[in-house]
C-alpha positions as CSV (number, residue, x, y, z in Angstrom):
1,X,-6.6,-2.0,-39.7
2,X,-7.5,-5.4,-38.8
3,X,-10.2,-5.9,-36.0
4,X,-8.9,-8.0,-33.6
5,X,-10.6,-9.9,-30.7
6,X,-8.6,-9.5,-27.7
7,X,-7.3,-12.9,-26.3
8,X,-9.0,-14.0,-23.2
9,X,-6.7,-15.1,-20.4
10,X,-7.3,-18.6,-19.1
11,X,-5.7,-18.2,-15.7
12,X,-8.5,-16.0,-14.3
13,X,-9.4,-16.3,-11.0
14,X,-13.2,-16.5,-10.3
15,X,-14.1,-12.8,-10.1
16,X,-16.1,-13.2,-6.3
17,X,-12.5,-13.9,-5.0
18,X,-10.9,-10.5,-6.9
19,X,-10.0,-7.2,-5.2
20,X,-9.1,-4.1,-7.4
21,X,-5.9,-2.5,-6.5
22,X,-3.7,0.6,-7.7
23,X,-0.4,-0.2,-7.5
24,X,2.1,2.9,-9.0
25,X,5.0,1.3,-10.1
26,X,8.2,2.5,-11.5
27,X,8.3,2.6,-15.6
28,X,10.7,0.0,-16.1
29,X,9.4,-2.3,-13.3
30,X,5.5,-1.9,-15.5
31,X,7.3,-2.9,-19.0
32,X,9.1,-5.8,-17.2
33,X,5.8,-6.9,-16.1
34,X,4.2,-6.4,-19.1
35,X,7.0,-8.3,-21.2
36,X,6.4,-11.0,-18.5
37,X,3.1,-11.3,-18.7
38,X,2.9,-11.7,-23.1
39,X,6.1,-14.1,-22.5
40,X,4.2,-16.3,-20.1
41,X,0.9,-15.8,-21.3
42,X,-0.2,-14.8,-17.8
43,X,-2.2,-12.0,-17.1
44,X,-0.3,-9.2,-15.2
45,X,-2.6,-9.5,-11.8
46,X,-1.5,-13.1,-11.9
47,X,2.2,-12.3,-11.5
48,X,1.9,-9.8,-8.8
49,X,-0.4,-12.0,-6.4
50,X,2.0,-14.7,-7.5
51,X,5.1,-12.8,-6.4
52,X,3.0,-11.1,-3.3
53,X,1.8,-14.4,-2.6
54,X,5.7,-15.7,-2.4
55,X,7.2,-12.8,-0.9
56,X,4.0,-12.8,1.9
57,X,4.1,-17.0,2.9
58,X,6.4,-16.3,5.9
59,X,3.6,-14.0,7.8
60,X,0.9,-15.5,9.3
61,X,-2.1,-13.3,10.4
62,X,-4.1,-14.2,13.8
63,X,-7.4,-15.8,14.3
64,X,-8.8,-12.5,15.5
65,X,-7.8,-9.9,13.0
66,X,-10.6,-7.7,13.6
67,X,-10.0,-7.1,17.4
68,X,-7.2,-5.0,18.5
69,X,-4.1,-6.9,20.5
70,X,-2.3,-3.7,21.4
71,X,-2.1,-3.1,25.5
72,X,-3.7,-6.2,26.1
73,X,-2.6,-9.4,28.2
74,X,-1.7,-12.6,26.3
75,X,-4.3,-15.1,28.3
76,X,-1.7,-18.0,27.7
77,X,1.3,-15.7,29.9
78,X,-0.5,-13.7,32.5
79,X,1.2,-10.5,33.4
80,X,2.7,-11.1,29.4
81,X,1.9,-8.6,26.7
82,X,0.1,-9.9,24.0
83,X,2.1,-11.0,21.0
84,X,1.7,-8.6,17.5
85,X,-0.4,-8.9,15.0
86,X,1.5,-9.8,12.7
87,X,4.8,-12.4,13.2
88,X,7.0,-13.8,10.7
89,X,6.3,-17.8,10.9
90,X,9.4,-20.0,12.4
């Protein structure tokens, strides 16, 4: 047997901007994206936040995430709850 170097993948994000995340997928969904990913020559983390990234651009998130809005008064519409956390843009 050959010893082969394993091919480093150029589209890499820098790794101070990576999370690690367990996703359980169904079998054939994890061989799709593997056959993606030698097809493309993309790694596999770079097609899911690619298709996360797509499926996510309608939300927008608001400027204070880390505060609860829940039972409080939108300060634009007194007497108005405020709106949700999270709302699907246009």
């Amino acid at each position: 047997m050959a010893n082969r170097k394993a091919r480093r993948r150029v589209d890499s994000p820098a790794s101070g901007d990576l999370v690690k995340l367990t996703l359980r997928l169904p079998r054939v969904t994890a061989q799709r994206l593997g056959v993606a990913s030698v097809m493309t020559a993309e790694s596999q983390s770079a097609i899911v936040a690619r298709v996360l990234a797509a499926h996510l651009a309608g939300w927008r998130l608001p400027s204070n995430l880390g505060t609860s809005t829940v039972g409080t008064v939108d300060p634009d519409q007194p007497g108005e709850p405020a709106p949700p956390a999270l709302r699907t843009a246009g």
